[in-house]
PQR file with spaces between the fields and no chain letter, atoms N, CA, C, O and H, PARSE charges and radii, in Angstrom:
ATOM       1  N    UNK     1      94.049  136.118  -25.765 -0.4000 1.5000
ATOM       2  CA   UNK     1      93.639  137.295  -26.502 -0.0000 2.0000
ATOM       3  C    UNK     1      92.598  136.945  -27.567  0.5500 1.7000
ATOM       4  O    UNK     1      91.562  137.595  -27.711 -0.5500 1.4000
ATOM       5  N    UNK     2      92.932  135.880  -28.306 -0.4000 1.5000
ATOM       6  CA   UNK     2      92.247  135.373  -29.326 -0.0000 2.0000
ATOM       7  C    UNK     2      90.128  135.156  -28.225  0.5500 1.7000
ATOM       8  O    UNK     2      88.996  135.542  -28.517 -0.5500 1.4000
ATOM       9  H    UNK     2      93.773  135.352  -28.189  0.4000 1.0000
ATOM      10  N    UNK     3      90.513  134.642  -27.451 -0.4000 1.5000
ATOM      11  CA   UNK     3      89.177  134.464  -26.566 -0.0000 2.0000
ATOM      12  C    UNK     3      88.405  135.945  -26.249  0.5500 1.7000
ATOM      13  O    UNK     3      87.245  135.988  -25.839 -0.5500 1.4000
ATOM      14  H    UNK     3      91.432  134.329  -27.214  0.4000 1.0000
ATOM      15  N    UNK     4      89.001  136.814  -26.432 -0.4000 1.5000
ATOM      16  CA   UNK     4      88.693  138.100  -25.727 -0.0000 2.0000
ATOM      17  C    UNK     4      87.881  138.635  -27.462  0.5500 1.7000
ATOM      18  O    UNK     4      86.655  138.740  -27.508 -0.5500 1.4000
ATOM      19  H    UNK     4      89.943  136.779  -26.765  0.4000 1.0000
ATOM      20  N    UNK     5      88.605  138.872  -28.532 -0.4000 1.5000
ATOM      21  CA   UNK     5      88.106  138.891  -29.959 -0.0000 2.0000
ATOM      22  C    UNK     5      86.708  138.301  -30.433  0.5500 1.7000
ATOM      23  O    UNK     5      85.850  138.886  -31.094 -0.5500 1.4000
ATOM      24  H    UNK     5      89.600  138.787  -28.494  0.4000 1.0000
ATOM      25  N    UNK     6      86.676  136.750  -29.841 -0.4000 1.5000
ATOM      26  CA   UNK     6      85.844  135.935  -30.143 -0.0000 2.0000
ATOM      27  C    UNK     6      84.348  136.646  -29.325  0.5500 1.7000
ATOM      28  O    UNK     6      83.212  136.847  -29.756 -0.5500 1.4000
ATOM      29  H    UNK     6      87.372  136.275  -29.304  0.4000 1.0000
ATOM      30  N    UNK     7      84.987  136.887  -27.978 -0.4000 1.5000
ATOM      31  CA   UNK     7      83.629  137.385  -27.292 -0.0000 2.0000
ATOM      32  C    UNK     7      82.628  135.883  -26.285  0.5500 1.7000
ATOM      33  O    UNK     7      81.564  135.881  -25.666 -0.5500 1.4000
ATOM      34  H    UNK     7      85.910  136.723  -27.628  0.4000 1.0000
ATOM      35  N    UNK     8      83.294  135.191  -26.475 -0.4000 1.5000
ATOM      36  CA   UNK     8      82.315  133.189  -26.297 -0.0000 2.0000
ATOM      37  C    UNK     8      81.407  133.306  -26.888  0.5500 1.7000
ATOM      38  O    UNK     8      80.252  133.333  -26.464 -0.5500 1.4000
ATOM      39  H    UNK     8      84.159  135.193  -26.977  0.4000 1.0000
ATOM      40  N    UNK     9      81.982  133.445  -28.584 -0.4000 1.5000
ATOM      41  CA   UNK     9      81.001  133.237  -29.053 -0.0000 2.0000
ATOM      42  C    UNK     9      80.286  134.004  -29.841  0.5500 1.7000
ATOM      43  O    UNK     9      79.759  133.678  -30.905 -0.5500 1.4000
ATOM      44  H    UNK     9      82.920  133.423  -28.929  0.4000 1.0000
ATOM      45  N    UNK    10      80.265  135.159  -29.249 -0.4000 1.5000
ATOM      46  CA   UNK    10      79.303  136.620  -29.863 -0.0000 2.0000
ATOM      47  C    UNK    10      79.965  137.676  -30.020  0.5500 1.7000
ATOM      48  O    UNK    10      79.649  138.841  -29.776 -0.5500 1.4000
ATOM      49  H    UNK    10      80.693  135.424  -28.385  0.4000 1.0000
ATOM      50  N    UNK    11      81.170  137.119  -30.555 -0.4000 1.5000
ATOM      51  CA   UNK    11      82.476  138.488  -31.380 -0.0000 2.0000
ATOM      52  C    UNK    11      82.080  138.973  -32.707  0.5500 1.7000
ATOM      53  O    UNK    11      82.386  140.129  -33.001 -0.5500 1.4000
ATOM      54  H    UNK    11      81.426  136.173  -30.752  0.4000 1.0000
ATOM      55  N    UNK    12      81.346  138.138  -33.672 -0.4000 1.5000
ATOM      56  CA   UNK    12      80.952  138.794  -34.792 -0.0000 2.0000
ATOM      57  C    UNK    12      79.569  139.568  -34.282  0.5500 1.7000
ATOM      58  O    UNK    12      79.365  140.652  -34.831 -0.5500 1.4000
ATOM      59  H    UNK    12      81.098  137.199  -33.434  0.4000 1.0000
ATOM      60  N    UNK    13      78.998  139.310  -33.700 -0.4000 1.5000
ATOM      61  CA   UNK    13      77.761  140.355  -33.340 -0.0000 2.0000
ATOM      62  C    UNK    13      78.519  141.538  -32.257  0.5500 1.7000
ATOM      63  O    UNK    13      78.704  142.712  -32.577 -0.5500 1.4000
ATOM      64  H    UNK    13      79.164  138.430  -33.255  0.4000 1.0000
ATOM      65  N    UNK    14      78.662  141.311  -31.757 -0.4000 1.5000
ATOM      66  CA   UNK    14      79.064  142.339  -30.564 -0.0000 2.0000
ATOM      67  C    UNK    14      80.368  143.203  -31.589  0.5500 1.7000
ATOM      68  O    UNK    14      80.028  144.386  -31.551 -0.5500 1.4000
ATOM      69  H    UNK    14      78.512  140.357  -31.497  0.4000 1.0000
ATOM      70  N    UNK    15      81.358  143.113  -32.245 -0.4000 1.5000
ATOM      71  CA   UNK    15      82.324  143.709  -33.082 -0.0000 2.0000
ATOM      72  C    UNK    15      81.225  144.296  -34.517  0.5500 1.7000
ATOM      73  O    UNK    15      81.442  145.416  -34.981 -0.5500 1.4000
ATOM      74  H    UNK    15      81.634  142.152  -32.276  0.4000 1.0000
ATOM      75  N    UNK    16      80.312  143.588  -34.986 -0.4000 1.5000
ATOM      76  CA   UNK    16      79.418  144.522  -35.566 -0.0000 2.0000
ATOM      77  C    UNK    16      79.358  145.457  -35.396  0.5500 1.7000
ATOM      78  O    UNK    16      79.773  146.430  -36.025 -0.5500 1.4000
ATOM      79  H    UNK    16      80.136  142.679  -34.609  0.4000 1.0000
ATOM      80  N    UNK    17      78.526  145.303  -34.007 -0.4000 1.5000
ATOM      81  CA   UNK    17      77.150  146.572  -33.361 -0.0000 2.0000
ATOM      82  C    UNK    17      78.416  147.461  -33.162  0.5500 1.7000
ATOM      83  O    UNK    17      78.647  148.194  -34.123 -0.5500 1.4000
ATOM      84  H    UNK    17      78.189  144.512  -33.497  0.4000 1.0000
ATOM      85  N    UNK    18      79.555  147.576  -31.786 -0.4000 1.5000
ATOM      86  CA   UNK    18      80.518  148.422  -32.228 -0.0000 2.0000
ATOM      87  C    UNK    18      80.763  149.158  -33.466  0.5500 1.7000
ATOM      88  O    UNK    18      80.345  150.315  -33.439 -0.5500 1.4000
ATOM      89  H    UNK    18      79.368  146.980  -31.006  0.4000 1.0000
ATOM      90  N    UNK    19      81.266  148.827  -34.418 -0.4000 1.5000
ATOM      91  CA   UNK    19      81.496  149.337  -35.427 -0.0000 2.0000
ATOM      92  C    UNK    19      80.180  150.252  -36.036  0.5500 1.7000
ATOM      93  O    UNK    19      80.214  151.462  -36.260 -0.5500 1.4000
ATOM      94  H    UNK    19      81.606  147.886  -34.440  0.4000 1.0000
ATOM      95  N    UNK    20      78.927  149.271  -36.257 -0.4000 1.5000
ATOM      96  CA   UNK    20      78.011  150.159  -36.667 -0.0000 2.0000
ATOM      97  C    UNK    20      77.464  151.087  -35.512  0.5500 1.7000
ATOM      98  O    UNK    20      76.526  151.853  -35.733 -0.5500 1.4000
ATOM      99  H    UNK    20      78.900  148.288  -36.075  0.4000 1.0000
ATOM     100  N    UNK    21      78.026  151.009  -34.361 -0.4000 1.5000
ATOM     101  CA   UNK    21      77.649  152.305  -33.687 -0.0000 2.0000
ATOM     102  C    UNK    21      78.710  153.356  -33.473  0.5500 1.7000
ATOM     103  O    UNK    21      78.521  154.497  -33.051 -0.5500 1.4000
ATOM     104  H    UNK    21      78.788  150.387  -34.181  0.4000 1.0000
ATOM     105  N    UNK    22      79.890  152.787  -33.838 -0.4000 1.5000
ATOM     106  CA   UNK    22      81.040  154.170  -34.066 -0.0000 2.0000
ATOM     107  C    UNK    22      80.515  154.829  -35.403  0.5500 1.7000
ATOM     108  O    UNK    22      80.234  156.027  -35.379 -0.5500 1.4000
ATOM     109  H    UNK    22      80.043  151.860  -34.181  0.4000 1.0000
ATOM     110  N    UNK    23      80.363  154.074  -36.614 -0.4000 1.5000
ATOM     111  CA   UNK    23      79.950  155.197  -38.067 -0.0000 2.0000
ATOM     112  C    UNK    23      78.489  156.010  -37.357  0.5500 1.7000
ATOM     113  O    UNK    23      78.432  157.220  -37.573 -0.5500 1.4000
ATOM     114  H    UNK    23      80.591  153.101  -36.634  0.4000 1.0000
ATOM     115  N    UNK    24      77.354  155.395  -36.548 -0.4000 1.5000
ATOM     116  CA   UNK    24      76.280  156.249  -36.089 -0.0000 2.0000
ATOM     117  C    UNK    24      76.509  157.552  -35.772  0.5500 1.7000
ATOM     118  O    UNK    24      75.903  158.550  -36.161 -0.5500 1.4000
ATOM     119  H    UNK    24      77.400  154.412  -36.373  0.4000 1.0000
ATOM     120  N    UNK    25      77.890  157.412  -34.669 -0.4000 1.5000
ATOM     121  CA   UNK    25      78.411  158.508  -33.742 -0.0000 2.0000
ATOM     122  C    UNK    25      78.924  159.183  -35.152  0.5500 1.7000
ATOM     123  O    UNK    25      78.435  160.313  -35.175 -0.5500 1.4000
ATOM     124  H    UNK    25      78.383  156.601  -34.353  0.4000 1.0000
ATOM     125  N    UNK    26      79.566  159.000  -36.124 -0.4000 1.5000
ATOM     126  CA   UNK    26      81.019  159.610  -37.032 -0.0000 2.0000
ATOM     127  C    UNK    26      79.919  160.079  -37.317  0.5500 1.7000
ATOM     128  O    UNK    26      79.665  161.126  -36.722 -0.5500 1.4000
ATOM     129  H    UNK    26      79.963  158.082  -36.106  0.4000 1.0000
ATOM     130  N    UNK    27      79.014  159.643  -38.127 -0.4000 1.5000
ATOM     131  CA   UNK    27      77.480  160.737  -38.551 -0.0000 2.0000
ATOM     132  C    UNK    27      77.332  161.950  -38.250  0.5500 1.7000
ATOM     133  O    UNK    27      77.305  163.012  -38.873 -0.5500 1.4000
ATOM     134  H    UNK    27      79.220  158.792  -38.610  0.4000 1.0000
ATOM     135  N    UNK    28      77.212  161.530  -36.868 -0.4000 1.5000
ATOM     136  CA   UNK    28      76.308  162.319  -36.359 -0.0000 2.0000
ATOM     137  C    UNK    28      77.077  163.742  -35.763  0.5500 1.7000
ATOM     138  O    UNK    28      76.489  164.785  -35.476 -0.5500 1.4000
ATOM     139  H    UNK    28      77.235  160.668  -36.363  0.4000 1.0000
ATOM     140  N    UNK    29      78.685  163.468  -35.651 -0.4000 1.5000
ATOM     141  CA   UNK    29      79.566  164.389  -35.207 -0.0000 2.0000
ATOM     142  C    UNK    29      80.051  165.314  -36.726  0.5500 1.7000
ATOM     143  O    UNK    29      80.445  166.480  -36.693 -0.5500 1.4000
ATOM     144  H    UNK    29      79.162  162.621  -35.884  0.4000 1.0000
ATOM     145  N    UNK    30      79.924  164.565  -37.870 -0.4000 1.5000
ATOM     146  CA   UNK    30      80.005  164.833  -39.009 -0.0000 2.0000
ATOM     147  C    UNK    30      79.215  166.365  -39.867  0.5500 1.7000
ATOM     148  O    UNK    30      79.588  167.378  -40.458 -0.5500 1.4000
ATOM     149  H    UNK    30      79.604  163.617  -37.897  0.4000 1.0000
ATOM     150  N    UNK    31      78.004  165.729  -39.472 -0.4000 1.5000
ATOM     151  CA   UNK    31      76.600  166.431  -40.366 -0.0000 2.0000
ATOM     152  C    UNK    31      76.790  167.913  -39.845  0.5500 1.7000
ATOM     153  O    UNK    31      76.886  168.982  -40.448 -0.5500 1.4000
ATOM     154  H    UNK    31      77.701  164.906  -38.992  0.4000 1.0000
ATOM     155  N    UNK    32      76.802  167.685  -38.920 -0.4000 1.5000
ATOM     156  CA   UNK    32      76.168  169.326  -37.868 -0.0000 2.0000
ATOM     157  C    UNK    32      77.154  170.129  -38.591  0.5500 1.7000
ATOM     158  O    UNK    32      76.730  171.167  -39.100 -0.5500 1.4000
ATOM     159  H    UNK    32      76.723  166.817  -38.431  0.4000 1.0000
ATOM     160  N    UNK    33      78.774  169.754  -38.774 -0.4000 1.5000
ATOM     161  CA   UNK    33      80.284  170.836  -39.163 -0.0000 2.0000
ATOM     162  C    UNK    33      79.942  170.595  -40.294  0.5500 1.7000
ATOM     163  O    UNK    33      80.213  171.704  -40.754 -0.5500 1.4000
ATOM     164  H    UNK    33      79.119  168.912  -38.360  0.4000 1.0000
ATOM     165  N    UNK    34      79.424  169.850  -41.437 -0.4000 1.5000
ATOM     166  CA   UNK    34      78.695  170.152  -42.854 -0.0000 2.0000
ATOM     167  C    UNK    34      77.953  170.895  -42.934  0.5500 1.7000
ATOM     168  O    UNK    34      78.162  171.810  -43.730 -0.5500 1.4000
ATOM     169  H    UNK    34      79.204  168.949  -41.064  0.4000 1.0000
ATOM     170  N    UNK    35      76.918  170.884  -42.282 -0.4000 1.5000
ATOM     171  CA   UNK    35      75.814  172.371  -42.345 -0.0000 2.0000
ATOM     172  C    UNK    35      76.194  173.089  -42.071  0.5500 1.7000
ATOM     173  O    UNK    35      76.111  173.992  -42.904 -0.5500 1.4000
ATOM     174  H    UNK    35      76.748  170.141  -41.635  0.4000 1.0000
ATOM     175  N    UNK    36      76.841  173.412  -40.949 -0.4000 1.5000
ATOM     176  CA   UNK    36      77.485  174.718  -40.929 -0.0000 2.0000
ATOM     177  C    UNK    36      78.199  175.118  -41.497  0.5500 1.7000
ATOM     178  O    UNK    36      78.355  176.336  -41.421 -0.5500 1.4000
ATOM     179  H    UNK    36      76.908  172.678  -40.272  0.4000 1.0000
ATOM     180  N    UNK    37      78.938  174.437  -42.279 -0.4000 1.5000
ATOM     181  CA   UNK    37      80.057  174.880  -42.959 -0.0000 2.0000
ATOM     182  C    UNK    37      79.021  175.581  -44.552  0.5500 1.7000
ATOM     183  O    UNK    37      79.135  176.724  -44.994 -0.5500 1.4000
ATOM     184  H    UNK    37      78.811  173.447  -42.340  0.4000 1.0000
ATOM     185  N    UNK    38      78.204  174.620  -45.042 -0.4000 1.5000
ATOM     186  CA   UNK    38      77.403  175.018  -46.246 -0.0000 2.0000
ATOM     187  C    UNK    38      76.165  176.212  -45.796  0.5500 1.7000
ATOM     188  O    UNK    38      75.569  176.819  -46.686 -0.5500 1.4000
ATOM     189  H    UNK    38      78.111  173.691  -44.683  0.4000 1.0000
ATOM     190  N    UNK    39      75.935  176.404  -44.666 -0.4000 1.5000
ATOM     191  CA   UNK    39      75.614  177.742  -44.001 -0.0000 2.0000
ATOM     192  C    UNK    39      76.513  179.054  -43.773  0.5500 1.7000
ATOM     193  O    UNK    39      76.181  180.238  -43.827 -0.5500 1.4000
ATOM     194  H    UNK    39      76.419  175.912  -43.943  0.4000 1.0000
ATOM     195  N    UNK    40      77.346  178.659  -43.592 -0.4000 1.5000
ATOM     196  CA   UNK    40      78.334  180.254  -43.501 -0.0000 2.0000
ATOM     197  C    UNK    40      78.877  180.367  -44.923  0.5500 1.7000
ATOM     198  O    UNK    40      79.375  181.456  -45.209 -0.5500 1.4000
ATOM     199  H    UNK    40      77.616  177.698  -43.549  0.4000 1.0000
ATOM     200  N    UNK    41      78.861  179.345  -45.930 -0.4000 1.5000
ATOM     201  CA   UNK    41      79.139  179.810  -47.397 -0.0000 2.0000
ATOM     202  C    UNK    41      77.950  180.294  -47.996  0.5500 1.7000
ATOM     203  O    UNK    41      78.112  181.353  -48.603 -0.5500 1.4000
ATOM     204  H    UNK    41      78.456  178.461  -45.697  0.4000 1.0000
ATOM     205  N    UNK    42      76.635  179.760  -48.004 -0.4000 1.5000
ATOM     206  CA   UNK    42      75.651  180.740  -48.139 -0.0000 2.0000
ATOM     207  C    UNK    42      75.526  181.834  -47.613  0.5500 1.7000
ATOM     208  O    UNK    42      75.031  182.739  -48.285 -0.5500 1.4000
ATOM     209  H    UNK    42      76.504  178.900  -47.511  0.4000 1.0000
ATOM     210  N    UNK    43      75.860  182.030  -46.508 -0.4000 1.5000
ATOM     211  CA   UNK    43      75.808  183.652  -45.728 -0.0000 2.0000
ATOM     212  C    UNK    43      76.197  184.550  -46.961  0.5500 1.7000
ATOM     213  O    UNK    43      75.709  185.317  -47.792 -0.5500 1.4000
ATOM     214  H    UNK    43      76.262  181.295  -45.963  0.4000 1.0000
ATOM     215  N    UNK    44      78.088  183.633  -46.320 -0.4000 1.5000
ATOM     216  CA   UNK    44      79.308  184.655  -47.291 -0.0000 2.0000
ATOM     217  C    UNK    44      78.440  185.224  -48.642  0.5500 1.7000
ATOM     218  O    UNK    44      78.115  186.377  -48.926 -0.5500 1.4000
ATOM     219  H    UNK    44      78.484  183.011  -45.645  0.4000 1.0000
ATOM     220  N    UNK    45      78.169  183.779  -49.449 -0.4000 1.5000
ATOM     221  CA   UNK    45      77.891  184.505  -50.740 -0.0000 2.0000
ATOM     222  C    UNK    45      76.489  185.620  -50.918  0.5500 1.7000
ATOM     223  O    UNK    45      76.293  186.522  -51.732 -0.5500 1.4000
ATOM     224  H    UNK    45      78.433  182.842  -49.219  0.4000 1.0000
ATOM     225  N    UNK    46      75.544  185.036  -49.624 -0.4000 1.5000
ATOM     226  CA   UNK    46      74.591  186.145  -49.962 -0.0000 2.0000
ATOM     227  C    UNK    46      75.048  187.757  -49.523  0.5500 1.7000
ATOM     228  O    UNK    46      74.625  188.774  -50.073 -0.5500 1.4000
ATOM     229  H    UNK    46      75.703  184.303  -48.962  0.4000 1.0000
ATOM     230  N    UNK    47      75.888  187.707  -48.545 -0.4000 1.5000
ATOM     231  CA   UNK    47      76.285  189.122  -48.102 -0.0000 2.0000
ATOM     232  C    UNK    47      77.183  189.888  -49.126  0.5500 1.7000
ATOM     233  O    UNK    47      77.275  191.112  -49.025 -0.5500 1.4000
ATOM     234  H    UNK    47      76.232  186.880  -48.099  0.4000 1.0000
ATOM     235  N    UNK    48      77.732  189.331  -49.936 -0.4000 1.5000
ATOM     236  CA   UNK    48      78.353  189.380  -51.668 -0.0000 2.0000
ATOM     237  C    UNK    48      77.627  190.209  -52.601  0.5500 1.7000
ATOM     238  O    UNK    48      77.801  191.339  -53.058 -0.5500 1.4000
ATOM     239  H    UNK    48      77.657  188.337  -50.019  0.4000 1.0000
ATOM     240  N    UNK    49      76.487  189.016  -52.788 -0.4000 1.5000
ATOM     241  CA   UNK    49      75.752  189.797  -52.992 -0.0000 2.0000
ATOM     242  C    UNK    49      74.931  190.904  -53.322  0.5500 1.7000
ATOM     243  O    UNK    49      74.648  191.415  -54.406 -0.5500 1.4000
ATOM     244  H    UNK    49      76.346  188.098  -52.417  0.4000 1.0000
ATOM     245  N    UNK    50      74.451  191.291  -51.581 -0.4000 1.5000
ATOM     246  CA   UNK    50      73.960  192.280  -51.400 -0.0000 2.0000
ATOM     247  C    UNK    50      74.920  193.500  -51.657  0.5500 1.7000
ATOM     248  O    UNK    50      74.471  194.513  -52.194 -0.5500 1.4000
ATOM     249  H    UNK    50      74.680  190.876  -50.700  0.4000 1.0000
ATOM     250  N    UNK    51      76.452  193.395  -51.216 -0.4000 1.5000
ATOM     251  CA   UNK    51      77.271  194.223  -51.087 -0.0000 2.0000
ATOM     252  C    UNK    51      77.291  194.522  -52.637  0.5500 1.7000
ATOM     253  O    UNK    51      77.142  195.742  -52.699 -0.5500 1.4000
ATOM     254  H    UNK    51      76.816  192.572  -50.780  0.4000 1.0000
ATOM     255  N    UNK    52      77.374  194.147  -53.606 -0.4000 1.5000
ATOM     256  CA   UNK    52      77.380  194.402  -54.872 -0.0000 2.0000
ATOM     257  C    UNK    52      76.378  195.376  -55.494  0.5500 1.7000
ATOM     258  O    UNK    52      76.584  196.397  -56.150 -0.5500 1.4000
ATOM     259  H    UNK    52      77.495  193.156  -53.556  0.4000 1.0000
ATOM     260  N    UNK    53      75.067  194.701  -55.058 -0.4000 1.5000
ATOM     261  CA   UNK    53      73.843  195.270  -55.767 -0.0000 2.0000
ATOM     262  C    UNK    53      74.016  196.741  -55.069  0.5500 1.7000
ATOM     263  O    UNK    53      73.555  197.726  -55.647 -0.5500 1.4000
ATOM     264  H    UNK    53      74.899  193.871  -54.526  0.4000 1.0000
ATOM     265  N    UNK    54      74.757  196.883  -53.687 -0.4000 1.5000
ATOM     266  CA   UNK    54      74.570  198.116  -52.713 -0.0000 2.0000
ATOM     267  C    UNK    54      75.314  199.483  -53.344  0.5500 1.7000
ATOM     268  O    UNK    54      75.038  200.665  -53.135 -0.5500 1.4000
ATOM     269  H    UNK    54      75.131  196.084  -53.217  0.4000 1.0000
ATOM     270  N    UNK    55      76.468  198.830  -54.281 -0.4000 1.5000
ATOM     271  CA   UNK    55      77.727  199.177  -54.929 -0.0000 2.0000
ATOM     272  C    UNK    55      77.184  199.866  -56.217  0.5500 1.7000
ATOM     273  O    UNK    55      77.526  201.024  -56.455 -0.5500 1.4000
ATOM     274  H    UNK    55      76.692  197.871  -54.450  0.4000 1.0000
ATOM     275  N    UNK    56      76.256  199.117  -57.146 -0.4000 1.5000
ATOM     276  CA   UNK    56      75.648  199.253  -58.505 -0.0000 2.0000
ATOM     277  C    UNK    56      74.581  200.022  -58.204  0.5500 1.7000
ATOM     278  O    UNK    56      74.541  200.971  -58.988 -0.5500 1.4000
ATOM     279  H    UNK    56      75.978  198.177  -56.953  0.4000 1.0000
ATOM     280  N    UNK    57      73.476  200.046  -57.227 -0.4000 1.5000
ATOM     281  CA   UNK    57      72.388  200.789  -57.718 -0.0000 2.0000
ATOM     282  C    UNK    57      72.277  202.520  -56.513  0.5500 1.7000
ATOM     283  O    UNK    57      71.403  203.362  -56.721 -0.5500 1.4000
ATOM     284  H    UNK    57      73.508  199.275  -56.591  0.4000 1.0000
């Protein structure tokens, strides 16, 4: 098992690149449900808003 970790050799490079290509992926699956999420709270609050000013004038 210990041989399989190591890689012959090229376990610290190869267990790197893994890793820094799982956080790439976590990124990238990440960002998109952040914007959207800080997009439908801008909506919300602009439709607020409007509904207010619609209310007052």
């Amino acid at each position: 098992m210990t041989e399989f970790w190591a890689m012959g050799g090229y376990g610290s490079y190869v267990w790197s690149s893994v890793g820094l290509s799982l956080l790439v992926i976590g990124y990238n699956l990440l960002m998109p449900y952040l914007r959207h999420r800080r997009l439908l709270q801008s909506w919300r609050q602009q439709q607020q808003e409007e509904a207010r000013l619609h209310e007052s004038g």
